[in-house]
C-alpha positions as semicolon CSV with decimal commas, in nm:
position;residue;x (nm);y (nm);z (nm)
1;X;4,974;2,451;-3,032
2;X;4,851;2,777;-3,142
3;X;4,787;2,886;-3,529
4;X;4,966;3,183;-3,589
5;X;4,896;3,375;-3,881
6;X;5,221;3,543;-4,114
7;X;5,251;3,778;-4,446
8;X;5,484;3,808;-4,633
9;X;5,677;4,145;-4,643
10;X;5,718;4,246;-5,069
11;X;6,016;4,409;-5,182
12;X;5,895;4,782;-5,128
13;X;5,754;4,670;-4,759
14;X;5,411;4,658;-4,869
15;X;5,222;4,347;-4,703
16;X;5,199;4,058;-4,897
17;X;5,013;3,717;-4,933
18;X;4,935;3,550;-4,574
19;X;4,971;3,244;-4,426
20;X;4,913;3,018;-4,117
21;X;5,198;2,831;-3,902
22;X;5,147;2,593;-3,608
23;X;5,365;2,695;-3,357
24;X;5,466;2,634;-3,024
25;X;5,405;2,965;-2,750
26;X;5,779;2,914;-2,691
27;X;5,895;2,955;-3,026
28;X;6,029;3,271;-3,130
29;X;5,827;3,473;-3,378
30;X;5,945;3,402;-3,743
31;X;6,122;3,629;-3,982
32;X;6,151;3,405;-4,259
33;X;5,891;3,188;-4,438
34;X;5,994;2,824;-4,326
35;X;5,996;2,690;-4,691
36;X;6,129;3,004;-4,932
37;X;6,301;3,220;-4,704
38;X;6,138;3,539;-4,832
39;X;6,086;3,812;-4,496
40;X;5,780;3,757;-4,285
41;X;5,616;3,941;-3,995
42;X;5,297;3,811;-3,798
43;X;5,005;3,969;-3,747
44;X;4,826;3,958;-3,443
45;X;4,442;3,851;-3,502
46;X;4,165;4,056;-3,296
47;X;4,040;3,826;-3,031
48;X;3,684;3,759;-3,071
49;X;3,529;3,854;-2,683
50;X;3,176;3,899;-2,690
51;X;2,982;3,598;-2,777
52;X;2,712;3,345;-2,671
53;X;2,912;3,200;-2,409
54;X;2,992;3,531;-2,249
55;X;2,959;3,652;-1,887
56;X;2,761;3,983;-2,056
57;X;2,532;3,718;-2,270
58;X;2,447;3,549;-1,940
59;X;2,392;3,883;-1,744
60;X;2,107;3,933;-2,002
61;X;2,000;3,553;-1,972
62;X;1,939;3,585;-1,593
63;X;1,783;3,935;-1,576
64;X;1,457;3,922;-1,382
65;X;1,234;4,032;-1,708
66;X;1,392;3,733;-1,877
67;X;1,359;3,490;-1,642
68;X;0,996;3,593;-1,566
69;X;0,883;3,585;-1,902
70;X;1,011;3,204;-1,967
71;X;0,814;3,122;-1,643
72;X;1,046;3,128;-1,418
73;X;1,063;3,276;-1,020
74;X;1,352;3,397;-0,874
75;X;1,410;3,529;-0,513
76;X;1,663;3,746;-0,380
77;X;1,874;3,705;-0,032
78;X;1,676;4,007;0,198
79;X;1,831;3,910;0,534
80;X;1,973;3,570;0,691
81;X;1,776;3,330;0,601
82;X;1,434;3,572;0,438
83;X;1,405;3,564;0,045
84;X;1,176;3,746;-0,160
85;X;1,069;3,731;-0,508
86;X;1,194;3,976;-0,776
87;X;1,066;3,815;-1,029
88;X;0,762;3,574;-1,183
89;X;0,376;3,546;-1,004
90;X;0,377;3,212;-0,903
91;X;0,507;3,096;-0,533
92;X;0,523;3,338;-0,239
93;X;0,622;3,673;-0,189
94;X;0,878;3,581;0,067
95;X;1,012;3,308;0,203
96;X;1,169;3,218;0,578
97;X;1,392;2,919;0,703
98;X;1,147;2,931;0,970
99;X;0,825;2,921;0,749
């Protein structure tokens, strides 16, 4: 179940104090703190996107500079079945199914 997260609405309609509910997705939003009955209205949370486990972080992770200067070698697809490196010194230039 998600945590959704509520303030209270004061008296003038200023926001109040807030406060976290487990809900189901199913259940409609609330408009009423379940205990006191004093007006609520949710508010939506930003959604945290770019992070270590992101397809952008792992762009960077696999870019040819990085992976040559942890000592790696990578080769890129130049044809059916030929390969040649982009990046790292070690192994050869290209490579063939037939070699």
């Amino acid at each position: 179940m998600p945590l959704y997260t509520y303030e209270f609405i004061n008296s003038d309609g200023t926001p109040g104090e807030t406060f976290e509910v487990l809900r189901h997705m199913s259940d409609p939003p609330l408009d009423r703190h379940p205990e006191t009955g004093q007006p609520v209205r949710r508010v939506f949370q930003p959604v945290h996107i770019a992070g270590i486990t992101s397809s952008l972080h792992d762009k960077t992770r696999l870019d040819n500079k990085n992976l040559e200067k942890h000592g790696f070698t990578a080769y890129r697809k130049n044809g059916k079945g030929h390969y040649e490196r982009t990046a790292g010194k070690e192994g050869p230039a290209q490579l063939s199914t037939g070699d």
